[in-house]
Each structure stands twice: as C-alpha cells, then as structure tokens.
ROSE-4610 file (N, C-alpha, C; in Angstrom, 1 decimal, always signed):
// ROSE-4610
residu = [X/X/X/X/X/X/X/X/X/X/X/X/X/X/X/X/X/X/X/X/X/X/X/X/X/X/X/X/X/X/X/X/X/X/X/X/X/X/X/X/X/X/X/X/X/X/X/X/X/X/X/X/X/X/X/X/X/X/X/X/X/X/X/X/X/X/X/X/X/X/X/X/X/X/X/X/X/X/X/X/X/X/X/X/X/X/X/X/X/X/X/X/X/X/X/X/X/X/X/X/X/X/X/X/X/X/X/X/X/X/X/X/X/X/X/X/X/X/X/X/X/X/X/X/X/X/X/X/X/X/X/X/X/X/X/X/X/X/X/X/X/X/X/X/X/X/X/X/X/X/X/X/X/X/X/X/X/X/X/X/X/X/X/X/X/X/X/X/X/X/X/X/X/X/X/X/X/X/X/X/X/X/X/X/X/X/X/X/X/X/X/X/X/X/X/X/X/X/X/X/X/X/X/X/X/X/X/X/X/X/X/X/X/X/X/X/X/X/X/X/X/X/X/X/X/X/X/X/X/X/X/X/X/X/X/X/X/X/X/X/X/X/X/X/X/X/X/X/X/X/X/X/X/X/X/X/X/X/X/X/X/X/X/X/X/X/X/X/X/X/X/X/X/X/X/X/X/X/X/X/X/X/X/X/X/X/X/X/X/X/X/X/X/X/X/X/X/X/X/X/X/X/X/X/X/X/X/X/X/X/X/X/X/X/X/X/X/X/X/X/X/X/X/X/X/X/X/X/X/X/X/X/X/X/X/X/X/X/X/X/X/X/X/X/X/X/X/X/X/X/X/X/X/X/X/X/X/X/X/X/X/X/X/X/X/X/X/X/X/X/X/X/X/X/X/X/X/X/X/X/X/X/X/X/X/X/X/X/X/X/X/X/X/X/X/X/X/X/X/X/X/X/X/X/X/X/X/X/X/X/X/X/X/X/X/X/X/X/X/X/X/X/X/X/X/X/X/X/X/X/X/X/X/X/X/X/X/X/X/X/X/X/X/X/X/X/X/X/X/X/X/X/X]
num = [1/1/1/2/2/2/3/3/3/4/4/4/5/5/5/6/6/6/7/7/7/8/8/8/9/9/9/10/10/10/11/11/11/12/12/12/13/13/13/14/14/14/15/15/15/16/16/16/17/17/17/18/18/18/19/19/19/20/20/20/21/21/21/22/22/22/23/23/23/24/24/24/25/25/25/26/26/26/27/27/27/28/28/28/29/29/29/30/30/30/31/31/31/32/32/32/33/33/33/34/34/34/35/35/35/36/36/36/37/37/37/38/38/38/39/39/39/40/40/40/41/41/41/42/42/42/43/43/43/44/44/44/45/45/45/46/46/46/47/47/47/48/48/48/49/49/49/50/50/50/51/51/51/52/52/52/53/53/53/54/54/54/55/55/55/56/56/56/57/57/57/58/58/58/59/59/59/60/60/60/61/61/61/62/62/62/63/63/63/64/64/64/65/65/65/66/66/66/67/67/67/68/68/68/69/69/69/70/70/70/71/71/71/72/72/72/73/73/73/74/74/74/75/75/75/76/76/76/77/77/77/78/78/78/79/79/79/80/80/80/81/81/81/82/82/82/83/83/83/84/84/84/85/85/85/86/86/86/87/87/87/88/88/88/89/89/89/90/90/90/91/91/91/92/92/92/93/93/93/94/94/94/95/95/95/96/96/96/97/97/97/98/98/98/99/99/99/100/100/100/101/101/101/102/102/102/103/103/103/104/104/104/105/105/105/106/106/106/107/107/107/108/108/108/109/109/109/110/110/110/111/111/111/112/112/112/113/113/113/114/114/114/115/115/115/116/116/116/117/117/117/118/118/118/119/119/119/120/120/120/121/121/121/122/122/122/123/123/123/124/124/124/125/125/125/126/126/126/127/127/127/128/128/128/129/129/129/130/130/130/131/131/131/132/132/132/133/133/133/134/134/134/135/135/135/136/136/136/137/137/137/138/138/138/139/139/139/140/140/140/141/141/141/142/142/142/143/143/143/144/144/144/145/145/145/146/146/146/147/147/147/148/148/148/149/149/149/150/150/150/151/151/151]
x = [-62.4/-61.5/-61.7/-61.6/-61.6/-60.7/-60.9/-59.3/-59.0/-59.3/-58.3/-56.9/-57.7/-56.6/-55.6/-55.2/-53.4/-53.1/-53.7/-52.7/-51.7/-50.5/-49.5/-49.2/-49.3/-49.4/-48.5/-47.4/-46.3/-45.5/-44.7/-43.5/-42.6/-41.8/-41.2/-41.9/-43.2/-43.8/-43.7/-44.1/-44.7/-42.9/-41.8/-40.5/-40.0/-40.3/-39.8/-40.5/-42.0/-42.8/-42.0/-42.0/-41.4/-39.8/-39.1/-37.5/-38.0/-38.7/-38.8/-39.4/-40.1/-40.8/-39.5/-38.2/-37.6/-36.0/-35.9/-35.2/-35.5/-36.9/-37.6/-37.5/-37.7/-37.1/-35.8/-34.8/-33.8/-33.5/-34.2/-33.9/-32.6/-32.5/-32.6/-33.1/-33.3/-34.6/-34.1/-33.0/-32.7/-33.2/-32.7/-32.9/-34.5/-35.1/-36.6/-37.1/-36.8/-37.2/-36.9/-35.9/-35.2/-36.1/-36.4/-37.7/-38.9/-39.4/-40.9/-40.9/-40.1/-39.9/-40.1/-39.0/-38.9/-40.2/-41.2/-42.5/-43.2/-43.1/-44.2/-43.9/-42.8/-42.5/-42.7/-42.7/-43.1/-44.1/-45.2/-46.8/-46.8/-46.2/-47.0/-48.2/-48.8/-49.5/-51.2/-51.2/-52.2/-52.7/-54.1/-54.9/-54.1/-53.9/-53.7/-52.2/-51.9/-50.3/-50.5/-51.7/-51.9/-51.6/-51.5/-51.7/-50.1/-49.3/-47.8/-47.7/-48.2/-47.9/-47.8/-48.3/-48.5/-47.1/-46.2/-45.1/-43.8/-44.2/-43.4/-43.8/-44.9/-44.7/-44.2/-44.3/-43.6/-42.0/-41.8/-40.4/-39.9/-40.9/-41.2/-41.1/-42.3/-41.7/-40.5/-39.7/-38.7/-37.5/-37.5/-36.7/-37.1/-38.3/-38.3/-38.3/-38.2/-37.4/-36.2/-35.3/-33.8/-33.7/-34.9/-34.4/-34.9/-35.9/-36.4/-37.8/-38.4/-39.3/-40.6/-41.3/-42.3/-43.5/-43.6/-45.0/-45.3/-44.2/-44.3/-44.1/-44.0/-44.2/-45.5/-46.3/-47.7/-48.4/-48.4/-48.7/-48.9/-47.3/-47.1/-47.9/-48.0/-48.8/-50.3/-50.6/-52.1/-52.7/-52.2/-52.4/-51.9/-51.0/-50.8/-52.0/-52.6/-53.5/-54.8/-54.8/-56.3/-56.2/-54.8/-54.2/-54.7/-54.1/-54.2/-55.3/-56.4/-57.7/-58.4/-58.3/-59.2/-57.9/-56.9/-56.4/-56.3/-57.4/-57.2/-57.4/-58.7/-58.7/-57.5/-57.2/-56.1/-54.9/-54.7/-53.3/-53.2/-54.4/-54.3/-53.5/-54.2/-53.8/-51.7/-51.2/-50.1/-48.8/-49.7/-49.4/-50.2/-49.8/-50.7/-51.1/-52.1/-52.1/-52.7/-53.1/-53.6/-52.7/-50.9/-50.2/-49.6/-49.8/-49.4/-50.4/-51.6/-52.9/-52.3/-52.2/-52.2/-50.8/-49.4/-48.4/-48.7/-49.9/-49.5/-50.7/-51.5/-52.7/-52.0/-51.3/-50.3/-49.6/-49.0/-48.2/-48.7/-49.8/-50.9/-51.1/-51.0/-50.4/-49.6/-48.5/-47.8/-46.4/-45.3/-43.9/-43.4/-42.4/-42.6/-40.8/-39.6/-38.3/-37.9/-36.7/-36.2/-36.0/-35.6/-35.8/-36.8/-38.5/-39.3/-39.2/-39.3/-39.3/-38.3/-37.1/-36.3/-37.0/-37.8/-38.3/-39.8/-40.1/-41.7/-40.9/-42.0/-41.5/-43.1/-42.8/-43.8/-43.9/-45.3/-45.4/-46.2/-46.0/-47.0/-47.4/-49.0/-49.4/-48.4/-48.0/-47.4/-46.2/-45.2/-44.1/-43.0/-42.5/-41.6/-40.4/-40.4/-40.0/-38.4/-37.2/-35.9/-34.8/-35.0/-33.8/-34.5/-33.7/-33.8/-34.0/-33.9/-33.7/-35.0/-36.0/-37.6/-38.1/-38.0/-38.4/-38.3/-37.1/-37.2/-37.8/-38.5/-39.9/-41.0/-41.2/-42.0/-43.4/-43.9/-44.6/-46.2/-46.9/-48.1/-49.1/-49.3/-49.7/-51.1/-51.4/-52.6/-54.1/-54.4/-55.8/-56.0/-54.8/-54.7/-55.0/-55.2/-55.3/-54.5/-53.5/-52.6/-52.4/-52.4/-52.1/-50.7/-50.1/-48.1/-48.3/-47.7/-47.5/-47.0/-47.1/-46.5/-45.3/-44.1/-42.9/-42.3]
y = [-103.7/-103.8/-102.5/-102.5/-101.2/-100.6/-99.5/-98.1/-98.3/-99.3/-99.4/-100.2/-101.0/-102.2/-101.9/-100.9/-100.6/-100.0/-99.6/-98.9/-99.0/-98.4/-99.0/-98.7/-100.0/-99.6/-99.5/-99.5/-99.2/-97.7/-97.2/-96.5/-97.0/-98.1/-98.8/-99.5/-99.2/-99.5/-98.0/-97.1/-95.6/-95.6/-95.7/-95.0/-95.9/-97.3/-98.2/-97.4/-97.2/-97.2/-95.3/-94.4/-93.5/-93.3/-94.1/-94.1/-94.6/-95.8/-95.8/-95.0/-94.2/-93.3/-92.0/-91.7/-90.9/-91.3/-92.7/-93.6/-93.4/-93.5/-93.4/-91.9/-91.2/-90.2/-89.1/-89.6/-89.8/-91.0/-91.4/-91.8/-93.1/-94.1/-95.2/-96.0/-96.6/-97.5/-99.0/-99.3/-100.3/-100.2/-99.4/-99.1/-99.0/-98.4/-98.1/-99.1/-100.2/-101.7/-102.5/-102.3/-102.7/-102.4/-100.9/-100.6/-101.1/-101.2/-101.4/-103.1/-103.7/-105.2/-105.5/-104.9/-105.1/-105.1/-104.1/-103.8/-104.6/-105.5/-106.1/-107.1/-108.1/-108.9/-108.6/-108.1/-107.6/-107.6/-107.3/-106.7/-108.2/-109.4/-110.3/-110.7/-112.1/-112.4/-111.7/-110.5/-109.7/-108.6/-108.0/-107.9/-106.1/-106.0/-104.5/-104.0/-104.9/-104.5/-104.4/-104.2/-104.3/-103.0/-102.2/-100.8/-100.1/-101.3/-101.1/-101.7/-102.5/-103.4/-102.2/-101.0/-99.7/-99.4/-99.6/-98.6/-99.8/-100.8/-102.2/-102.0/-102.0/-101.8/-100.6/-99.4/-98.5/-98.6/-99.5/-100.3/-100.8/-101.7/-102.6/-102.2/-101.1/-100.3/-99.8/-99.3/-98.5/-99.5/-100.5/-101.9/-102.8/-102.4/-103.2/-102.2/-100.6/-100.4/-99.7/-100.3/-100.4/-101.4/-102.7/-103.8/-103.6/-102.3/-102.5/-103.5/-103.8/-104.8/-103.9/-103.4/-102.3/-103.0/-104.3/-104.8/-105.1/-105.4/-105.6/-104.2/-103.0/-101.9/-101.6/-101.7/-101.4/-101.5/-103.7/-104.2/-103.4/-103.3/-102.7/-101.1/-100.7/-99.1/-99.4/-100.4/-101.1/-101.2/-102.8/-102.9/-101.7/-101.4/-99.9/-99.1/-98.4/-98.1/-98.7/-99.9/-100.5/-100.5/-100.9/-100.9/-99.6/-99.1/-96.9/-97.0/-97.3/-97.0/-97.6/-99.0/-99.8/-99.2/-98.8/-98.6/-96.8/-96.1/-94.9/-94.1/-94.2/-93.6/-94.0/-95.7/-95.6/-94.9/-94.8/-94.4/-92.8/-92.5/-90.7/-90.5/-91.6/-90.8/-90.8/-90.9/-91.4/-90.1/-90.8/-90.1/-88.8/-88.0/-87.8/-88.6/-89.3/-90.4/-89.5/-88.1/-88.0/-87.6/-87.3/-87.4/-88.9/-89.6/-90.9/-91.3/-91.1/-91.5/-90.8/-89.4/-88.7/-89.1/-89.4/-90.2/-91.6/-91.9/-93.3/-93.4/-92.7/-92.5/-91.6/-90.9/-90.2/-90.9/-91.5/-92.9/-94.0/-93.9/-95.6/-95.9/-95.2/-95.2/-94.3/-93.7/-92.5/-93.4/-92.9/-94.0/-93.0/-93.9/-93.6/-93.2/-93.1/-93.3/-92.9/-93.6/-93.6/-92.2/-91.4/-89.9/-89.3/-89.6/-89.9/-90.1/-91.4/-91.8/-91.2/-90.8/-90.2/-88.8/-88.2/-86.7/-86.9/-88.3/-88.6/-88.6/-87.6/-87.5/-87.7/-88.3/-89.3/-87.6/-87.2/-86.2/-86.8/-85.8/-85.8/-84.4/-83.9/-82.7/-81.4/-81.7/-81.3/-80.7/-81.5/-81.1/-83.0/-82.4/-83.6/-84.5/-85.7/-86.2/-86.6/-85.8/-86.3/-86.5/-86.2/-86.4/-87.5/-88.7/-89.1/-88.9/-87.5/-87.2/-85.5/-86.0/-85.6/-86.8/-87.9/-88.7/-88.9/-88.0/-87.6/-87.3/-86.2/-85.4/-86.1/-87.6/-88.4/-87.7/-88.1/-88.4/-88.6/-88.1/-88.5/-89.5/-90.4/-91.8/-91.2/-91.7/-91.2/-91.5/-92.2/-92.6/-91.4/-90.2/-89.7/-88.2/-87.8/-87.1/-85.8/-85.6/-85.0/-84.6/-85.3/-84.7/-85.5/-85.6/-85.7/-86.9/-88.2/-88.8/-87.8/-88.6/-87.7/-88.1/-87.2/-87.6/-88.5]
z = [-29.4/-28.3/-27.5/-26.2/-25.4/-25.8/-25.3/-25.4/-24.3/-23.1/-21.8/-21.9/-23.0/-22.7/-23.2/-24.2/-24.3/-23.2/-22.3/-21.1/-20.6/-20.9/-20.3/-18.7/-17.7/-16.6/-15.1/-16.0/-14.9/-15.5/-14.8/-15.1/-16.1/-15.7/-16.5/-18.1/-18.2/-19.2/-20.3/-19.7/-19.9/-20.2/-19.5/-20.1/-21.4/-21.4/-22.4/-23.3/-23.7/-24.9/-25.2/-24.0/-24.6/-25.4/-24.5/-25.3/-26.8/-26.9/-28.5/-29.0/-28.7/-29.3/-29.9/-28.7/-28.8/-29.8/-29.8/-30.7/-32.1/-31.9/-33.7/-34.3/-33.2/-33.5/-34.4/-33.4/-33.7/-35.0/-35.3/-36.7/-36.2/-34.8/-34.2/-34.0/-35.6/-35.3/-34.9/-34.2/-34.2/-32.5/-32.1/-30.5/-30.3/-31.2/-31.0/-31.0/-31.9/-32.1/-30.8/-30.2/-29.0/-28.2/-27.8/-26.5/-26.4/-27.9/-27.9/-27.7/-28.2/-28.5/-27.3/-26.0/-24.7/-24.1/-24.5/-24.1/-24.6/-25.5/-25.9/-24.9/-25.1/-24.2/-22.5/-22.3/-20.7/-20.5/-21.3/-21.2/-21.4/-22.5/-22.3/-23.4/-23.2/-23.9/-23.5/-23.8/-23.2/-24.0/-24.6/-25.7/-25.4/-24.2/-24.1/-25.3/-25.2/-26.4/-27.5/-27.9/-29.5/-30.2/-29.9/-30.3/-30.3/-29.5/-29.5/-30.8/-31.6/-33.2/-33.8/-33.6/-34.7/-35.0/-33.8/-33.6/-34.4/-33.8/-34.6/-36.1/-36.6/-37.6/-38.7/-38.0/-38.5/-38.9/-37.8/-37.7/-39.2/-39.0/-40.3/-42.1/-41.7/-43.1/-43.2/-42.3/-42.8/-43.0/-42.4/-42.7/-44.4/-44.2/-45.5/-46.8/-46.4/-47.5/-47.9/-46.7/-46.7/-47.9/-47.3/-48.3/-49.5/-50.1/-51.5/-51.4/-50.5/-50.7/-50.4/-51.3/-51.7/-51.5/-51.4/-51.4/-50.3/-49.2/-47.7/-47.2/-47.4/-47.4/-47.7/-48.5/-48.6/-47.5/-47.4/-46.5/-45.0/-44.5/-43.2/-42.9/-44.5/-44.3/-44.0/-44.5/-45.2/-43.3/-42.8/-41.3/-40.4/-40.4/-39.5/-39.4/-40.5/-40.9/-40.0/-39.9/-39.5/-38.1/-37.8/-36.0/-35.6/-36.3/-35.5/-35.2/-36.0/-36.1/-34.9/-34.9/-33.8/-32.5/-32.1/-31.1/-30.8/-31.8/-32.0/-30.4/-30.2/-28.6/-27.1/-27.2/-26.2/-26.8/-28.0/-28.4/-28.4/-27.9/-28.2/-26.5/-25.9/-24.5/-24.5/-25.5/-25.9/-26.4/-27.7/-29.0/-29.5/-30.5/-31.6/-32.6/-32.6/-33.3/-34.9/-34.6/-36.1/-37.4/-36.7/-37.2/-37.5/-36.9/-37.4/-38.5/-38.7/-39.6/-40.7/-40.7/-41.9/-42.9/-42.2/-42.9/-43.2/-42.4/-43.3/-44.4/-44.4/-45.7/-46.4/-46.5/-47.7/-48.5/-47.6/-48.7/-48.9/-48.2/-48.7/-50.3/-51.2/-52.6/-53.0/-52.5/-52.9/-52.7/-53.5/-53.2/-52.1/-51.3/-50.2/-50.1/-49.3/-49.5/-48.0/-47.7/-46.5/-46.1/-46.7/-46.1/-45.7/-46.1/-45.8/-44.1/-43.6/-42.5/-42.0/-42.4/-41.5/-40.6/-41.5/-41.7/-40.7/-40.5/-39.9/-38.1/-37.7/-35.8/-35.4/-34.2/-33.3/-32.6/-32.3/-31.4/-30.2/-29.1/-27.9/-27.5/-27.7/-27.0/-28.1/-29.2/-30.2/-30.2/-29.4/-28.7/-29.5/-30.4/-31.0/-29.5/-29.1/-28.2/-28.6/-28.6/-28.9/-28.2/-26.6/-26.0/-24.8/-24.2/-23.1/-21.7/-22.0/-20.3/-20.1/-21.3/-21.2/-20.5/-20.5/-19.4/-17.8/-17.8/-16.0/-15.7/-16.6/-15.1/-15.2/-15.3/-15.2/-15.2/-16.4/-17.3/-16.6/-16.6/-16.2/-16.9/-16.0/-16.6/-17.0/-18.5/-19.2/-18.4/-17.6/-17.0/-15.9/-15.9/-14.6/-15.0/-16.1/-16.7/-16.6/-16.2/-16.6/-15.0/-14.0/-12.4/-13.2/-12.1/-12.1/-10.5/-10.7/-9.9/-8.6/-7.4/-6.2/-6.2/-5.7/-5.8/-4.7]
C-alpha cells in the first residue's frame, strides 16, 4: 500500500483523528473510539483509512481487557503490530509511530494490565497531545511539511 493513502485530507479529518488521539490519552477511550470511529466513517470505503485500524484497535485491546479476554488481546497486539508496519511511513507523518511499535512488541508476550494502557501516551514530534484546545493552532497538514496553513 502507499504511505499516501492514509492521508488524512481535510481539517476536519486531521482534528477528528487528533481529539482521539487526545481522548486516548486522557485515558477516554470511549470518546477516542467515538472520534476515530467518526473518521473512519467519513473517509469511507477508501484504502487510505487503514492505518486509522491501528488506533481502533488499540481501542480494542484495552476493552478486551476490561473484559478479561487475553486471547483477543494477543490477537489485537498481534494485527496492530502488522498494521503499524505496512502503514508505518504514512503514520509517521502523524504519530510517533516507534513508540507505538515498541508497546506493542513489549507485550506481544509479556501480560499486559489496564494500568498499562492507562500509562501508554500517543506522541507527536515527542510532545504528549492532552488538551483540546492544542488543536487550535491548526495543525499543519503532513504532505506540507511543516509550513502552517494561511490564516
């Protein structure tokens, strides 16, 4: 797959995928679920959203072990794992994606516990993303390489 095609290419795409980023954060993962979910549906039946699955499934693990279900936990570490990978270059323009790699190959056999994920923060440019209103100063869309929209 290219690394173009996760691009997310609106404003309103770039703020949904960051509020979940800042939700997950904050250790709201119900809302984070809520942003990215919104994002996936908006983008559509379209190859570029695949790399948003990373962040749903992070989702996933930490839901499934609220419920105790360790083997659908592997699983979700297992594909997360393979996602990051093939979506590694569009997701850097993003994320830190090598902090996402290194938590999830730590616990790829290691037991893992909801304080755990509480304690796991999404970075960008190594600056942890936790309040809402780091999204105002609008964000420079990653293809643009770090110029600032005109106002």
């Amino acid at each position: 797959m290219e690394p173009s095609l996760f691009m997310l290419k609106t404003d309103n795409e770039i703020n949904l995928f960051f509020k979940g980023v800042i939700y997950f954060n904050k250790n709201e993962y119900t809302s984070a679920h809520h942003s990215w979910e919104t994002l996936w549906k908006n983008i559509g039946n379209n190859p570029r959203r695949l790399g948003l699955k990373v962040f749903l499934q992070l989702i996933g693990i930490y839901e499934n072990l609220y419920l105790n279900k360790l083997d659908s936990v592997r699983y979700l570490i297992k594909t997360s794992s393979k996602l990051l990978l093939k979506n590694n270059e569009a997701l850097k323009s993003y994320v830190e994606v090598e902090d996402i790699d290194n938590f999830l190959k730590l616990y790829k056999d290691k037991k893992i516990s909801l304080k755990v994920i509480d304690e796991f923060k999404i970075k960008r440019n190594g600056v942890e993303f936790t309040k809402t209103s780091e999204l105002n100063e609008h964000l420079p869309l990653p293809h643009t390489k770090g110029t600032k929209p005109a106002p």
